[in-house]
C-alpha positions as CSV (number, residue, x, y, z in Angstrom):
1,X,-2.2,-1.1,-16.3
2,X,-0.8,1.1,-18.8
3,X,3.1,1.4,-19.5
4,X,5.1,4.1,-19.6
5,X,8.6,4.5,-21.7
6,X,11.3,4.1,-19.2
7,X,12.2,2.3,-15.9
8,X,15.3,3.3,-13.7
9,X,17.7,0.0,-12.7
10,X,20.7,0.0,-10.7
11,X,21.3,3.7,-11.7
12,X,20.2,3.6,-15.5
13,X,16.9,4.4,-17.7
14,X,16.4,1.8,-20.0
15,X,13.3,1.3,-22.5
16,X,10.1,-0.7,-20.6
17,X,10.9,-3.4,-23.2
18,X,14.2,-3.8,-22.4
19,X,13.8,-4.2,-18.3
20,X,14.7,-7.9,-18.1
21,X,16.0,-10.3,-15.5
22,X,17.0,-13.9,-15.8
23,X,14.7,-17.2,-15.2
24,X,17.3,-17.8,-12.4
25,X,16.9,-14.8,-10.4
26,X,17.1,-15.8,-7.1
27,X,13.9,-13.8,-6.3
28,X,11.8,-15.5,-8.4
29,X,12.5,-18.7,-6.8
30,X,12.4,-17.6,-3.3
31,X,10.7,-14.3,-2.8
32,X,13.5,-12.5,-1.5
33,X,12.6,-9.1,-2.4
34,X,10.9,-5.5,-0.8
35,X,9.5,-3.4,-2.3
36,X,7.4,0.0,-1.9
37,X,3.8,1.2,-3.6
38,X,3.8,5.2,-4.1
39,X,1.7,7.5,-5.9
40,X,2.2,10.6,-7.7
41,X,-0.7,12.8,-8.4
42,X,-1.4,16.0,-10.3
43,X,-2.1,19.3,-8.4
44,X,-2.3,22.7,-9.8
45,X,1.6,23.1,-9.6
46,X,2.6,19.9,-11.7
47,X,2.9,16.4,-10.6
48,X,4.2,15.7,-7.1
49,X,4.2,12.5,-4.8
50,X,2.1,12.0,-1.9
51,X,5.0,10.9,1.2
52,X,7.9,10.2,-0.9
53,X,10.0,10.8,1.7
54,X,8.1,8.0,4.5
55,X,8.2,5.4,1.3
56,X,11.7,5.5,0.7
57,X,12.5,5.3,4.7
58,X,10.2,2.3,4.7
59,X,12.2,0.8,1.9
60,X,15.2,1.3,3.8
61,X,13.9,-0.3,6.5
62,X,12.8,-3.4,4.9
63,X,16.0,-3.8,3.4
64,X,17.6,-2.8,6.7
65,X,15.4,-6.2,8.2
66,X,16.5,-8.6,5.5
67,X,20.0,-8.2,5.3
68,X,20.0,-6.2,1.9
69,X,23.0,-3.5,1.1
70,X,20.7,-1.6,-1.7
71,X,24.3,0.4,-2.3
72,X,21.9,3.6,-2.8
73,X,20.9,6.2,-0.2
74,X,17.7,7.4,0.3
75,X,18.7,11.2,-1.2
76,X,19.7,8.9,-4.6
77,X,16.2,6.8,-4.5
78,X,14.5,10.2,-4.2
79,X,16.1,11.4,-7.2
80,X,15.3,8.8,-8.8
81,X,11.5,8.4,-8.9
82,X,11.5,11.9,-9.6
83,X,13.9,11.6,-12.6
84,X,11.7,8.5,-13.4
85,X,8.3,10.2,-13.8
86,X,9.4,13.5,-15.2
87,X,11.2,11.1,-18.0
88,X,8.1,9.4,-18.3
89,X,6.2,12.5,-18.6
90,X,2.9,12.3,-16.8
91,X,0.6,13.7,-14.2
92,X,-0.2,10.6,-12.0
93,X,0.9,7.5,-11.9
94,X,1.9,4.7,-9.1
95,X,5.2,4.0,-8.5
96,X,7.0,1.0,-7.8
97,X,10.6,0.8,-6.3
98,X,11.6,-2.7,-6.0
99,X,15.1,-4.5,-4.3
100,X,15.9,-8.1,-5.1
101,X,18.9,-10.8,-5.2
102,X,19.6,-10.9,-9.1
103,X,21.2,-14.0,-10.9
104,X,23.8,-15.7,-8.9
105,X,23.9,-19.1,-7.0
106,X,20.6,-20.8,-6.4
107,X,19.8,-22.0,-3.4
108,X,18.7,-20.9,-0.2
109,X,21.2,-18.5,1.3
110,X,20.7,-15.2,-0.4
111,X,23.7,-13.6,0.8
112,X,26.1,-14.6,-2.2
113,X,23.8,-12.9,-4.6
114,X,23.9,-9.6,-5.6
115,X,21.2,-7.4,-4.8
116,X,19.8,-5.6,-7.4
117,X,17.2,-2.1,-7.0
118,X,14.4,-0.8,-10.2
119,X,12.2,1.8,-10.2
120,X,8.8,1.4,-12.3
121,X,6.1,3.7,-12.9
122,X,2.7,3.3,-14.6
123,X,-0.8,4.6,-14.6
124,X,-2.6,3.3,-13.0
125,X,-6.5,3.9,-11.6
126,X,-8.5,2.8,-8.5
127,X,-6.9,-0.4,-7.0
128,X,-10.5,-1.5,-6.6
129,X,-11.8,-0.2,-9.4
130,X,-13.7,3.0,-10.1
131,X,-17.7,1.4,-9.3
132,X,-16.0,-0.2,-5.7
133,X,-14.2,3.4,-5.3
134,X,-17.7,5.1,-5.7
135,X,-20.9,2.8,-4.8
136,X,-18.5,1.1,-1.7
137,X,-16.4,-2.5,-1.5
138,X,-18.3,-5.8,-1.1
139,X,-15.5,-7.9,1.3
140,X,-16.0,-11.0,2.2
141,X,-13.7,-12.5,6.0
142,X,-11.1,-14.9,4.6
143,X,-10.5,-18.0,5.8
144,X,-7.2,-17.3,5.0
145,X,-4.9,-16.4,8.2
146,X,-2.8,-13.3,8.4
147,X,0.6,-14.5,8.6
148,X,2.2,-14.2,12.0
149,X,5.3,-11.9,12.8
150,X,6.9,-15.1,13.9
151,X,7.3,-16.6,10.7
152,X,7.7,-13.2,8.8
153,X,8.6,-9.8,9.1
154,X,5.6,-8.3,8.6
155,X,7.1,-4.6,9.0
156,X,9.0,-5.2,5.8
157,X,7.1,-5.4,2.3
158,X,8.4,-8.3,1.6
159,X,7.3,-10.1,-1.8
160,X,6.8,-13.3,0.0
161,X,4.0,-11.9,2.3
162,X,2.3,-10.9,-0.4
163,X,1.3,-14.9,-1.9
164,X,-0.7,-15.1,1.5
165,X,-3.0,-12.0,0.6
166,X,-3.1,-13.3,-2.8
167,X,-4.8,-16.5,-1.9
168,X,-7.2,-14.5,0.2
169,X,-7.8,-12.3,-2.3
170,X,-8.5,-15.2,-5.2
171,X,-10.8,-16.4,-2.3
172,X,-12.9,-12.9,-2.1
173,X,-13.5,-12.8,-5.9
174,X,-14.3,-16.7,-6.6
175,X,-16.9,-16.0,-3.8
176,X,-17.9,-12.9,-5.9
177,X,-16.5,-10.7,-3.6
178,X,-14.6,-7.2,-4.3
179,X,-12.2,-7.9,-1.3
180,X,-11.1,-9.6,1.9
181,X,-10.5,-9.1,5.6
182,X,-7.9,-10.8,7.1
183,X,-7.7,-12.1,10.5
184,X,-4.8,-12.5,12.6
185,X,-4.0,-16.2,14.3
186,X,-5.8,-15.0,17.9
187,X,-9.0,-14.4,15.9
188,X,-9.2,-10.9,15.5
189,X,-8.7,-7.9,12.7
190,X,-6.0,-7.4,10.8
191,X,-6.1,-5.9,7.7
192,X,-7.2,-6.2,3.8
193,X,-5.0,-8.0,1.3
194,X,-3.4,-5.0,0.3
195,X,-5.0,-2.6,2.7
196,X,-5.4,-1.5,6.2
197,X,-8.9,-1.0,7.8
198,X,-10.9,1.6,9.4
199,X,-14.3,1.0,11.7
200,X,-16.5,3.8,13.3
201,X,-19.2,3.0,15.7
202,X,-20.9,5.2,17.6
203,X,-18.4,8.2,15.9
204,X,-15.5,6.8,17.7
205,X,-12.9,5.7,14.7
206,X,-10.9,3.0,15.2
207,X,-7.9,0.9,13.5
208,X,-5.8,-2.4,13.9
209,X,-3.1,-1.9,16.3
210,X,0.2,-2.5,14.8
211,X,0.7,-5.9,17.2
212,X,-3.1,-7.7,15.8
213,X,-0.4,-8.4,12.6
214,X,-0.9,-5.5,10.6
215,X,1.5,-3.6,8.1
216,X,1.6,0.3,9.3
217,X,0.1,2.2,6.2
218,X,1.6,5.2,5.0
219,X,-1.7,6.2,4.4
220,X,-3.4,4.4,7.6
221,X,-0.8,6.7,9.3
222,X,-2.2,10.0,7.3
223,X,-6.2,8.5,8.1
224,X,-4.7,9.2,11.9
225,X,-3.5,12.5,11.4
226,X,-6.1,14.0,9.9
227,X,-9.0,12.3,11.9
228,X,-7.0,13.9,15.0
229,X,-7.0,17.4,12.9
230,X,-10.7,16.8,12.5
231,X,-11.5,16.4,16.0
232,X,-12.6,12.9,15.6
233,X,-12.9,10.7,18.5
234,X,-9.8,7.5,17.7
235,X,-8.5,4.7,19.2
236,X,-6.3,1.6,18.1
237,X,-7.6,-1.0,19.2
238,X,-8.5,-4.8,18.3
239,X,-12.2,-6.0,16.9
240,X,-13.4,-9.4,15.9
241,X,-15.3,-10.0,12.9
242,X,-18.8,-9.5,15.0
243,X,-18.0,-6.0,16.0
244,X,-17.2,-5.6,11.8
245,X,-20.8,-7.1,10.9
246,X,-22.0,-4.6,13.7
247,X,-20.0,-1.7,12.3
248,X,-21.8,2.4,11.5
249,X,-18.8,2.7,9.3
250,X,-16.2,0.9,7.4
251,X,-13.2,1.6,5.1
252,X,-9.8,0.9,3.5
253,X,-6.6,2.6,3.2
254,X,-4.1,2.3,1.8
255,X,-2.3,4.0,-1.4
256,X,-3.0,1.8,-3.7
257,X,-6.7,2.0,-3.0
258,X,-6.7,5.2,-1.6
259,X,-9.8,5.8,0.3
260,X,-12.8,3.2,-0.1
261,X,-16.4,2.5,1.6
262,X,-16.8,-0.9,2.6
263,X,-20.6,-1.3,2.6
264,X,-21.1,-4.7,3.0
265,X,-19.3,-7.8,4.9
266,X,-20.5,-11.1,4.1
267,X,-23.8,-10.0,3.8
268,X,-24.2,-8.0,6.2
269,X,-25.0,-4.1,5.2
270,X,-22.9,-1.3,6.5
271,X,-23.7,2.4,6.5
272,X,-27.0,2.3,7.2
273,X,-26.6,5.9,7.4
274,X,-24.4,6.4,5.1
275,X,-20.7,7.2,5.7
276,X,-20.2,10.9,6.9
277,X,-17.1,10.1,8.5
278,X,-15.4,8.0,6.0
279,X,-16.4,10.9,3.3
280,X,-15.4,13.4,5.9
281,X,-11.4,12.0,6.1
282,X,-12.1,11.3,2.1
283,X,-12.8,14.9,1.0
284,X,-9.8,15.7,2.8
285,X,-7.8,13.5,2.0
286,X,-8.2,13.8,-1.7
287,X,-7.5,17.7,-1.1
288,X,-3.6,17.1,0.4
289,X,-3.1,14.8,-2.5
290,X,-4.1,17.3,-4.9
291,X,-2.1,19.8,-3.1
292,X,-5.1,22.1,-1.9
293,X,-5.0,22.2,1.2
294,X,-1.7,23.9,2.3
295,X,-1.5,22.5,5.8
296,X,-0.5,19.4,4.1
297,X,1.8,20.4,1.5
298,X,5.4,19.0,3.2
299,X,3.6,15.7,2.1
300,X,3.8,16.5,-1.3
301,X,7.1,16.4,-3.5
302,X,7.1,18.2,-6.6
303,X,8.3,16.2,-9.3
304,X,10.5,19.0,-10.5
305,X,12.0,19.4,-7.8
């Protein structure tokens, strides 16, 4: 991960260095933060980000579930990544908006504690790494459980939901693994640590509903659209972990990792035949992002705007 000069908090640019909070922040003790993951990428009209507008509704939203008053509106959150990577001055980079209760009280109730809102940018490559991006993503089904909507909000992208894919994902790697699938509590698919998931068999594509536990991707949602613009076959529907060893295709989304081939599951092969639907919605994919394929471009906000 490489820095960049500034990041915006509560309304201000200050230096990367100087972007502190206190060892009582109430969100460091108890989680109680959302946040969002966007990317910007370079096309041949400058820098612009991929959604920024579904991101920053999502943020909303998140806040809007736990109680937070972020005291800026979406037009002024906008403005603001915007502001924050043309400051920054680069072509692509992942961005990082971020709401949490600052210093205050301790204890429980988060409500007497002021919530506080950063931006941060940096650059930032594959999520996976470039070889998994290429050759395809060795995962690994956690024994870890997707946590359940009845303990969680799992809508909202909520810091605290996040230490359940990170013990899945320490799992996956001291197994030697790239990644892991989660499974909900009834058994069946959910979703990566990070990521949502993608399965073709016999050219019908299919996803996680949202109700097997799953977050809804921004980019699981784009996968859809353009799979529907491609006249592939698609349903939603749930799988167990048989139908995943059993798979023609498999992939993740998501925008950290983008696009990636999942070519094996504990140790079972996938893509026998290779992966011409998966590089199919890829191709494309990285064509909106790169603003060159015009059908797409009210996804993409210029940064100077």
């Amino acid at each position: 991960m490489k820095s960049l000069s500034k990041i915006w908090m509560d309304g201000k640019l200050v230096d990367w260095d100087e972007a502190k909070v206190h060892i009582l922040t109430h969100a460091l003790h108890y989680g109680y933060a959302v946040f969002e993951g966007i990317r910007c990428f370079p096309t041949t009209e400058g820098p612009a980000v991929f959604r920024l507008k579904e991101h920053i509704e999502r943020f909303l939203n998140s806040a809007k579930i736990y109680r937070m008053d972020l005291r800026f509106s979406a037009k002024e959150l906008t403005q603001a990544c915007l502001e924050l990577v043309r400051k920054n001055g680069v072509k692509s980079c992942y961005i990082r908006p971020i709401a949490y209760t600052g210093y205050g009280e301790m204890g429980l109730n988060p409500l007497k504690n002021k919530i506080a809102v950063a931006i941060a940018s940096w650059e930032w490559g594959p999520y996976l790494g470039q070889k998994a991006l290429d050759g395809g993503v060795r995962a690994t089904i956690s024994s870890w459980v997707r946590i359940d909507s009845r303990a969680l909000p799992i809508q909202a992208k909520c810091a605290a939901n996040y230490a359940n894919s990170a013990l899945a994902k320490m799992e996956a790697l001291a197994a030697g693994y790239d990644e892991a699938i989660m499974l909900n509590s009834h058994g069946m698919v959910a979703e990566g640590p990070g990521e949502n998931i993608f399965r073709v068999k016999d050219d019908i594509l299919s996803t996680p509903p949202a109700s097997s536990g799953i977050l809804r991707g921004i980019t699981r949602d784009t996968v859809i659209q353009v799979a529907q613009d491609l006249k592939i076959k698609f349903y939603r529907n749930d799988s167990t972990k048989e139908e995943l060893y059993t798979s023609d295709e498999l992939f993740f989304s998501g925008t950290a990792v983008g696009i990636a081939k999942i070519r094996e599951v504990d140790g079972r092969k996938v893509g026998y035949n290779g992966f011409p639907i998966t590089d199919k919605i890829r191709k494309l994919y990285d064509s909106i992002v790169h603003g060159k394929a015009k059908r797409y471009s009210k996804w993409l906000t210029p940064v100077s705007r």
